[in-house]
C-alpha positions as a Markdown table, in Angstrom:
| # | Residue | x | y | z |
|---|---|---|---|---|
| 1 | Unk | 141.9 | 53.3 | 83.9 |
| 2 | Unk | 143.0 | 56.7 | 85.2 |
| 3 | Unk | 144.3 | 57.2 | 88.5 |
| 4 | Unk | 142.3 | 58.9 | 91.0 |
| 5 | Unk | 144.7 | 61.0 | 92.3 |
| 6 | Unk | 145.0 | 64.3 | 91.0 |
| 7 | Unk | 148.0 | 65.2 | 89.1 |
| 8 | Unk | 150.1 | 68.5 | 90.5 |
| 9 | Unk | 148.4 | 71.2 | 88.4 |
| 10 | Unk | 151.1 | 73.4 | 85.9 |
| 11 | Unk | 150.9 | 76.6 | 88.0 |
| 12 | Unk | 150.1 | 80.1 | 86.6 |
| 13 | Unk | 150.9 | 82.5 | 89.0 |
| 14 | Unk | 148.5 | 85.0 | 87.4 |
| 15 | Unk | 145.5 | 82.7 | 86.6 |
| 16 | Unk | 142.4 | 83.2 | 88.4 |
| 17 | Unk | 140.8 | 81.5 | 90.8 |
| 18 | Unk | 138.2 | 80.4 | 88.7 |
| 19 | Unk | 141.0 | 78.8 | 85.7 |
| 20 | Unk | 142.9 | 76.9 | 88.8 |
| 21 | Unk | 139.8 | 75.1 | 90.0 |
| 22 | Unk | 138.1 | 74.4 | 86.4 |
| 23 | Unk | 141.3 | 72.7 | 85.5 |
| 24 | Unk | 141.1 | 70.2 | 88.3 |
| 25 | Unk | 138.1 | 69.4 | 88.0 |
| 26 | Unk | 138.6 | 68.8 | 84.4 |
| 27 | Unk | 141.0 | 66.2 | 85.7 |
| 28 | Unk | 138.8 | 65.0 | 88.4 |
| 29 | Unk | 135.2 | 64.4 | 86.4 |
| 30 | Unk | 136.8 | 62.0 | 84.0 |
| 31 | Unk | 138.1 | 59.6 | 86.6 |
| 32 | Unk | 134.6 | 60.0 | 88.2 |
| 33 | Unk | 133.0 | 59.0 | 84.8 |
| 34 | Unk | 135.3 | 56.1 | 84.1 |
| 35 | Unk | 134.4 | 54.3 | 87.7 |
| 36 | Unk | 130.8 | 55.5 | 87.6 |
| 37 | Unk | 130.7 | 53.2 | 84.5 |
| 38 | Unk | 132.7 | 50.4 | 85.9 |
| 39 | Unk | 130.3 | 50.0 | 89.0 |
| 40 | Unk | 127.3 | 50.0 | 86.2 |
| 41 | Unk | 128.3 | 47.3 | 84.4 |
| 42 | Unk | 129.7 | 45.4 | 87.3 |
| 43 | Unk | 130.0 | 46.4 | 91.0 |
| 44 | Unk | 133.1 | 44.5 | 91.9 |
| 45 | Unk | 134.5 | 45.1 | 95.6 |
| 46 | Unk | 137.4 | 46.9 | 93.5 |
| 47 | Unk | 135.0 | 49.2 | 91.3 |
| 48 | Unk | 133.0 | 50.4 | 94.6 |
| 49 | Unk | 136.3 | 51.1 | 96.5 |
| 50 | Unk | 137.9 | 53.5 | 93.5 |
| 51 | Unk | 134.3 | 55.0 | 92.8 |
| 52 | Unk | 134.0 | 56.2 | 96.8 |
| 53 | Unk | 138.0 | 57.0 | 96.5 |
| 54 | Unk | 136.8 | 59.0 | 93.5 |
| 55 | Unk | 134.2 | 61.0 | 94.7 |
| 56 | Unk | 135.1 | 61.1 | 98.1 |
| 57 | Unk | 137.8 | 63.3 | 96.8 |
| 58 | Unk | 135.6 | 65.2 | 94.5 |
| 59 | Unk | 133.3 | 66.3 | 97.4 |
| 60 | Unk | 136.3 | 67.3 | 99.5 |
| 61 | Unk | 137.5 | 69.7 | 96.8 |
| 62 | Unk | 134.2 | 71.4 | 96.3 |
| 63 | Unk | 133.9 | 71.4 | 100.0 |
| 64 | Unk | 137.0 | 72.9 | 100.0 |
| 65 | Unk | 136.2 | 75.9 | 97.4 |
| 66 | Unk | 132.4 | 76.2 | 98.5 |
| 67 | Unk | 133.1 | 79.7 | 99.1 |
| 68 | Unk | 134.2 | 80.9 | 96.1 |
| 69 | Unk | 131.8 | 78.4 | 93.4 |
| 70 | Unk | 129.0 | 79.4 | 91.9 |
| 71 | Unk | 125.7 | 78.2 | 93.2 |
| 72 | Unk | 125.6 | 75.4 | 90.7 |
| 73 | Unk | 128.5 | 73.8 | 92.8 |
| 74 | Unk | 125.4 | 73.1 | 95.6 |
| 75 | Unk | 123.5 | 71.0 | 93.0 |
| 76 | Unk | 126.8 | 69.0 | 92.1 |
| 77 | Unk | 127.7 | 68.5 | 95.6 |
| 78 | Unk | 124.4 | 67.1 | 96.2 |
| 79 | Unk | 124.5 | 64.9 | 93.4 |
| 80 | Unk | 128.3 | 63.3 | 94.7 |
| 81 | Unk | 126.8 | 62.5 | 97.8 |
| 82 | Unk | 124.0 | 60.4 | 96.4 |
| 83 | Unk | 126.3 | 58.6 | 94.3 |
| 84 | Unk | 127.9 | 57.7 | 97.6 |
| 85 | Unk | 125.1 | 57.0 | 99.4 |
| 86 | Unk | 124.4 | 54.2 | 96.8 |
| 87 | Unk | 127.7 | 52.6 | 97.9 |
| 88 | Unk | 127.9 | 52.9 | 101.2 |
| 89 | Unk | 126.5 | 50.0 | 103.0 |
| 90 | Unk | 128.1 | 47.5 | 99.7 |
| 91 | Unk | 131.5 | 48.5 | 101.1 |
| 92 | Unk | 131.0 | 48.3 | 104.4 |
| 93 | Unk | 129.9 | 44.5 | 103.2 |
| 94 | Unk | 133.0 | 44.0 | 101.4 |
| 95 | Unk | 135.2 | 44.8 | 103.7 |
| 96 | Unk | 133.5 | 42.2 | 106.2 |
| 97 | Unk | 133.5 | 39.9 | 104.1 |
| 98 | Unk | 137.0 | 40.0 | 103.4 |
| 99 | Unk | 137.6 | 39.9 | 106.9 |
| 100 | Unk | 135.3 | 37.0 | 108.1 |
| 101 | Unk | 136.8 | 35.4 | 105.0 |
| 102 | Unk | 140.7 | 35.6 | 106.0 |
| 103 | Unk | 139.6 | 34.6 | 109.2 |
| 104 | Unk | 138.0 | 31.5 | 108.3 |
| 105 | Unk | 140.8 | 30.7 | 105.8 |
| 106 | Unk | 143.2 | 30.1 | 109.5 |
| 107 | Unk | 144.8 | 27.1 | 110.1 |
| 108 | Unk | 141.9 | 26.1 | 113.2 |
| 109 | Unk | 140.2 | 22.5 | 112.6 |
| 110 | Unk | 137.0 | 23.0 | 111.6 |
| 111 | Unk | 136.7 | 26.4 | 111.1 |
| 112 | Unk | 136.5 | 26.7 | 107.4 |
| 113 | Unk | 133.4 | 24.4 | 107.3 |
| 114 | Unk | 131.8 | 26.6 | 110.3 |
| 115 | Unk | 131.8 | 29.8 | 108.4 |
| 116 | Unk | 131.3 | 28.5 | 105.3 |
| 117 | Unk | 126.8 | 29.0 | 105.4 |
| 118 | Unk | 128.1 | 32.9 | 106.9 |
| 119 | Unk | 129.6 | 33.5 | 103.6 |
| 120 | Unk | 127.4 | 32.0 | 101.9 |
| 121 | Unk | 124.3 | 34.4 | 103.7 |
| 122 | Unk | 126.8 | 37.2 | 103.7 |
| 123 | Unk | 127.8 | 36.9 | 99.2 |
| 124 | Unk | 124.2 | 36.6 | 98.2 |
| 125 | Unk | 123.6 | 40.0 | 100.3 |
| 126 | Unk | 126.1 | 41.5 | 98.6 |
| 127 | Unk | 125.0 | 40.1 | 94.8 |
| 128 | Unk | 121.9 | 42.0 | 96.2 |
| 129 | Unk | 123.3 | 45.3 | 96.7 |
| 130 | Unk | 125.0 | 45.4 | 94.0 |
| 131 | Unk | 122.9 | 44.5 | 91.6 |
| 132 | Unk | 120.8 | 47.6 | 93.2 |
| 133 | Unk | 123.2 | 50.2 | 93.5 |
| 134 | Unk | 124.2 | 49.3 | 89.3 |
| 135 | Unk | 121.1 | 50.1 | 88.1 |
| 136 | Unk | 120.8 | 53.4 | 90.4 |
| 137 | Unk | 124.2 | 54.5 | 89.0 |
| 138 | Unk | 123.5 | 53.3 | 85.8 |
| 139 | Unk | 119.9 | 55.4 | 86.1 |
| 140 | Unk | 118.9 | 58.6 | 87.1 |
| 141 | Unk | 121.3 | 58.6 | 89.9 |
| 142 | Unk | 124.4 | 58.8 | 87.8 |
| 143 | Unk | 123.3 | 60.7 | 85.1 |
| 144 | Unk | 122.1 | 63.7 | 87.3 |
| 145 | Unk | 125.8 | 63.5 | 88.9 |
| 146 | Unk | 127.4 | 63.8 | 85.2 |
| 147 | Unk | 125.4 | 66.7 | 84.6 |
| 148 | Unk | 125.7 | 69.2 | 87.6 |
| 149 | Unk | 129.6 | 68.1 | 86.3 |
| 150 | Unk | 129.2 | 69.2 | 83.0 |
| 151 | Unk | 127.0 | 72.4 | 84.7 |
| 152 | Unk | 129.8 | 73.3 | 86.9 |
| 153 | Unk | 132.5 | 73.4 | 84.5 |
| 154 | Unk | 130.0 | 75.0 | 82.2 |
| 155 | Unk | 129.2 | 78.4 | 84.2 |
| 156 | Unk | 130.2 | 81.4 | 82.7 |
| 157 | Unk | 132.1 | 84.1 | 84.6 |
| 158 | Unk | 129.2 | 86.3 | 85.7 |
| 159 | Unk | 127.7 | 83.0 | 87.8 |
| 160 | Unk | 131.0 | 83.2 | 90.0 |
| 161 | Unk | 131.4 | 85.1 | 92.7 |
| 162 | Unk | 133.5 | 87.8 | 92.7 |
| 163 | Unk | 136.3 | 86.7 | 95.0 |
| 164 | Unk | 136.4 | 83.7 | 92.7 |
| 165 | Unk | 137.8 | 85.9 | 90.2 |
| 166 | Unk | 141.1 | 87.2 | 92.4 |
| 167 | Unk | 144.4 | 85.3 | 91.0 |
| 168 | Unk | 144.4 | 81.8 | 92.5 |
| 169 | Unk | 147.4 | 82.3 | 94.4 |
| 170 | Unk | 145.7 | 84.8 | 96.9 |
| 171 | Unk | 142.8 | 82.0 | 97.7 |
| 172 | Unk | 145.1 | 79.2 | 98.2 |
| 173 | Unk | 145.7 | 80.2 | 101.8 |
| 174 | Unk | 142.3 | 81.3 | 103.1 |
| 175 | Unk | 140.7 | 78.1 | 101.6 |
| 176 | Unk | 143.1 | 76.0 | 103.5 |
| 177 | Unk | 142.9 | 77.5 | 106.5 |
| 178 | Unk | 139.8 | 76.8 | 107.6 |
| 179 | Unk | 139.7 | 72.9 | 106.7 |
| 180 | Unk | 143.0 | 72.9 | 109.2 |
| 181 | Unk | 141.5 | 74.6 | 111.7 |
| 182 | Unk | 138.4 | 71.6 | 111.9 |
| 183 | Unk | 141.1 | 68.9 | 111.7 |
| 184 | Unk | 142.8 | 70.9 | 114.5 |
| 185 | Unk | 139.3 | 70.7 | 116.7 |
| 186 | Unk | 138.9 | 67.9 | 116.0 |
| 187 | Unk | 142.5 | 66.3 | 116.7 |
| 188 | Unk | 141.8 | 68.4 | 120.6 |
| 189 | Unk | 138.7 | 66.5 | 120.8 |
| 190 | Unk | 140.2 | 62.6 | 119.9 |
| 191 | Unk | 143.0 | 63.6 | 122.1 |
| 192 | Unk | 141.0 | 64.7 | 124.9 |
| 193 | Unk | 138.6 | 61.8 | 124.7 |
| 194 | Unk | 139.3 | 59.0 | 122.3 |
| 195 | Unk | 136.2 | 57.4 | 121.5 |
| 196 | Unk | 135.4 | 56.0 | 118.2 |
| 197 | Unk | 133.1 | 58.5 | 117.2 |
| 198 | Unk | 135.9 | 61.5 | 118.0 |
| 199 | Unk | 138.5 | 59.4 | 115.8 |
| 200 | Unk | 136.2 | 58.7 | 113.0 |
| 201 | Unk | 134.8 | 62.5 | 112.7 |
| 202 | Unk | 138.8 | 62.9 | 113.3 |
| 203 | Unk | 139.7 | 60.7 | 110.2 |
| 204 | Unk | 137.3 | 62.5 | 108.0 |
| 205 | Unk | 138.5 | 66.1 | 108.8 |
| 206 | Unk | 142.4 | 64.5 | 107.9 |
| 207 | Unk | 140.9 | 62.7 | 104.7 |
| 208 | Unk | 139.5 | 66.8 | 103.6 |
| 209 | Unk | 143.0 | 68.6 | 104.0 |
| 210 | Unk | 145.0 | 65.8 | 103.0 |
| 211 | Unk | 142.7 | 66.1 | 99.4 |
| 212 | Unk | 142.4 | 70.0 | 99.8 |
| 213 | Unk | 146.9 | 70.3 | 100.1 |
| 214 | Unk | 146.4 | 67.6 | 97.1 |
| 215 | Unk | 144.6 | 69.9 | 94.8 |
| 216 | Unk | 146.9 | 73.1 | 95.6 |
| 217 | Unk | 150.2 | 70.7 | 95.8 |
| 218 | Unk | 151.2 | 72.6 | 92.2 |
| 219 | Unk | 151.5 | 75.9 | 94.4 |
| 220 | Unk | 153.3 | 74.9 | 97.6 |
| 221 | Unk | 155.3 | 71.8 | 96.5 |
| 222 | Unk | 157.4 | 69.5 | 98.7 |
| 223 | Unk | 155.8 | 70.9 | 102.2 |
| 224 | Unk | 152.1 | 69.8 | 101.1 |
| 225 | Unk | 153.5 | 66.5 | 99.7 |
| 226 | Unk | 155.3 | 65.6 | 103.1 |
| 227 | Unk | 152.2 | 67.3 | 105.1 |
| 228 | Unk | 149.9 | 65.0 | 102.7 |
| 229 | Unk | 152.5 | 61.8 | 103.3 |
| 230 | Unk | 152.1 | 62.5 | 107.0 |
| 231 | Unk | 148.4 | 62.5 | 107.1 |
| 232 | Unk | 148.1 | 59.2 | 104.7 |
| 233 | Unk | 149.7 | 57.2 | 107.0 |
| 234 | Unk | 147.8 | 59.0 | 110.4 |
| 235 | Unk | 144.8 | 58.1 | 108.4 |
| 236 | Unk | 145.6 | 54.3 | 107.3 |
| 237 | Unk | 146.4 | 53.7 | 111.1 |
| 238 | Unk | 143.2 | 55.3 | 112.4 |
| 239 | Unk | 141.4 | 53.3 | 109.8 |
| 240 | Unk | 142.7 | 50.0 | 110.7 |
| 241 | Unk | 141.7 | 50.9 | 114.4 |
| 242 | Unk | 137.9 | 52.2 | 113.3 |
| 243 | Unk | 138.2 | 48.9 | 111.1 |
| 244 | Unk | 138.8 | 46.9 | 114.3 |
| 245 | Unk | 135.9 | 48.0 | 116.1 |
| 246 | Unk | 133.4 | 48.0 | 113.4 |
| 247 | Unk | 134.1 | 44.7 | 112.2 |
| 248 | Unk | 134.2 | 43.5 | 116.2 |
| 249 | Unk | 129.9 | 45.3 | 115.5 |
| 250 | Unk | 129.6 | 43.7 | 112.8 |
| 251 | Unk | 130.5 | 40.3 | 113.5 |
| 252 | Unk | 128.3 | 40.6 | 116.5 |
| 253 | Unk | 124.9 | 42.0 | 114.6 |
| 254 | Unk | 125.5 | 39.2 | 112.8 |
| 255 | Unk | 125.6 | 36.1 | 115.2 |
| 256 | Unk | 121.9 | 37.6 | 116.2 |
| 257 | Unk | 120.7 | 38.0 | 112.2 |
| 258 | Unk | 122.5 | 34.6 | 111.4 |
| 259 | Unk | 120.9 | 32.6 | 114.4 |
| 260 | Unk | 123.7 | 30.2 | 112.8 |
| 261 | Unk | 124.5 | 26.4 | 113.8 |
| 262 | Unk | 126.4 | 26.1 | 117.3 |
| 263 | Unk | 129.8 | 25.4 | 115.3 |
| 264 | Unk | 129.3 | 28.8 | 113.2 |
| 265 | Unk | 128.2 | 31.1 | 116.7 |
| 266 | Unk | 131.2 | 29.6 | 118.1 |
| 267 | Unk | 133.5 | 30.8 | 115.2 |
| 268 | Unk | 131.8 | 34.2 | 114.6 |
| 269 | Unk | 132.4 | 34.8 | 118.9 |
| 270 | Unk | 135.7 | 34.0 | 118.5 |
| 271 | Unk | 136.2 | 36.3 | 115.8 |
| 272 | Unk | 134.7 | 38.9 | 117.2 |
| 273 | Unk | 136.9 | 38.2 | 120.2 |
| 274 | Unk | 140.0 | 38.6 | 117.5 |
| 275 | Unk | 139.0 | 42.2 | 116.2 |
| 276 | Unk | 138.5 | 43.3 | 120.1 |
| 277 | Unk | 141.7 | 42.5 | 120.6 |
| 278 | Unk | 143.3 | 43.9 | 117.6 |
| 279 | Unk | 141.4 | 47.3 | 118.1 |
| 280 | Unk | 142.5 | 47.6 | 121.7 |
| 281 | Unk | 146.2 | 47.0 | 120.7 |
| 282 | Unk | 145.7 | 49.7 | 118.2 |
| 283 | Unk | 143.5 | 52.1 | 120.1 |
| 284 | Unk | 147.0 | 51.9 | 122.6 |
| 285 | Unk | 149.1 | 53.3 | 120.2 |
| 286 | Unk | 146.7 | 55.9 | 119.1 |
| 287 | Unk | 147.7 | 59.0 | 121.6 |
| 288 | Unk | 151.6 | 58.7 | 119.9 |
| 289 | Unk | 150.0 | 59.1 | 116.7 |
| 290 | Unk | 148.0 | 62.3 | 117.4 |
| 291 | Unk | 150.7 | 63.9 | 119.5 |
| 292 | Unk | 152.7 | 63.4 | 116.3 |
| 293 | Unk | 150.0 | 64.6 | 113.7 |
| 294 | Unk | 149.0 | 67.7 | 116.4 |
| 295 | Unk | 152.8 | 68.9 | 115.2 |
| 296 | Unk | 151.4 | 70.5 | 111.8 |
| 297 | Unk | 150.6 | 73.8 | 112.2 |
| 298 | Unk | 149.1 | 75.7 | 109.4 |
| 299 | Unk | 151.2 | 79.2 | 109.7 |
| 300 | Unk | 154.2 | 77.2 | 110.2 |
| 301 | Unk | 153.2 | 75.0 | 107.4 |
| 302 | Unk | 152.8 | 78.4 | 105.1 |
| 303 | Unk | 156.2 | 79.8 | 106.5 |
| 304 | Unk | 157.8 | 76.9 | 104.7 |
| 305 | Unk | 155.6 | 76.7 | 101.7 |
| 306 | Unk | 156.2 | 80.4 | 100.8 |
| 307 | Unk | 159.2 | 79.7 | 99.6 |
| 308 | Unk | 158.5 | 76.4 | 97.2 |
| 309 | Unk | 156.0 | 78.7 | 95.5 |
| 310 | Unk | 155.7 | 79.2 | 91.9 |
């Protein structure tokens, strides 16, 4: 199966705006396709994490070149977030279960017995949701996303507007520009109050210029693949932290949904306990991080990009 991340594109200095973007995406929809149809025929935790990965990124590049796509682009836009919608609330199950299931796997007498009826509650929820969101992808769902696709890179030259049809290297850097300047609010805002909230809409903003420098890394090279090395790893860090204190949530929404034996509560408290003390170890270490992420700069990052330019 194709990897989701996009290849660096061959540069043409000269091409347009509109030849640059049509050729991602002509790298992009395939991928889409390829996990759309492995969640339909069976939504494995691994098929619902590359389909999101997938279409996550998709969104963030026609976020990223909203200003210059033809109105079509609305309708396809639209259509990725309802294929992500669908998948949502599955993932955030997986990634629960995985971690109520390490947990009981620990070497504490007892405690694989004790949260043995939690998995068991917690797996046939899943079998449920995924059994629903396959048919919706499978349905109308995910044939309406293929098509605003196929729409998109169907539009013929007269539907785009005109700026679209200046040579790509001109758009490069006013497309970019403003994506940095959000992750720059919002980087102020985690670092002048660091709640969860702040570093989540923080984490999203990274994830969209980290998959925006992706998409023009065949124009400015080594600077956008250390910029987009830096970010990965601000980004796994913040989302082991969010991870913390979700899971610390979720664990307790579910002692009061369970209503499970004494031995159970007494294991899912304890857990709970675990991930508040992992997430306030890593919220700790979290200022370092965005003092050392708050050193890109977007002009400075251009200054050194101009010259790995093709």
């Amino acid at each position: 199966m194709p990897n989701t991340r996009p290849r660096p594109a061959a540069v043409v200095r000269d091409a347009s705006a509109i030849e640059f973007f049509c050729d991602g995406l002509r790298e992009m929809v395939p991928v889409v396709r390829e996990r759309l149809k492995g969640v339909s025929s069976a939504a494995t935790p691994t098929a619902v994490h590359d389909l999101r990965v997938a279409a996550r990124r998709l969104r963030s590049v026609l976020r990223l070149w909203r200003p210059l796509l033809p109105k079509c682009a609305r309708q396809a836009a639209d259509a990725a977030r309802a294929a992500m919608r669908e998948l949502n609330a599955l993932r955030d199950l997986d990634v629960l279960t995985d971690s109520v299931a390490a947990f009981s796997s620990e070497p504490a007498p007892g405690l694989t017995d004790a949260m043995a009826p939690v998995l068991a509650v917690m797996r046939q929820r899943r079998d449920e949701l995924a059994a629903g969101a396959s048919r919706q992808l499978a349905g109308t769902i995910g044939a309406e996303f293929m098509q605003t696709m196929e729409a998109l890179l169907a539009a013929t030259p007269s539907e785009w507007p005109r700026g679209a049809h200046a040579r790509s290297a001109r758009v490069a850097g006013p497309l970019l520009k403003p994506v940095w300047s959000d992750f720059r609010k919002a980087l102020k805002r985690a670092q002048a109050r660091l709640t969860d909230m702040r570093c989540h809409r923080l984490r999203i903003a990274g994830k969209r210029l980290r998959y925006g420098l992706e998409a023009f890394s065949g124009y400015f090279g080594k600077p956008a693949r250390r910029t987009v090395k830096s970010l990965r790893v601000f980004q796994d860090e913040l989302g082991a932290f969010l991870d913390a204190r979700n899971g610390e949530r979720a664990v307790r929404a579910l002692r009061k949904q369970l209503a499970a034996d004494p031995a159970s509560d007494d294991a899912l408290r304890a857990m709970a306990a675990a991930f508040r003390d992992d997430a306030r170890e890593r919220k700790a270490a979290l200022p370092h991080l965005l003092d050392k992420v708050g050193r890109l700069r977007f002009k400075e990052f251009m200054r050194s990009a101009k010259g790995a330019t093709r």
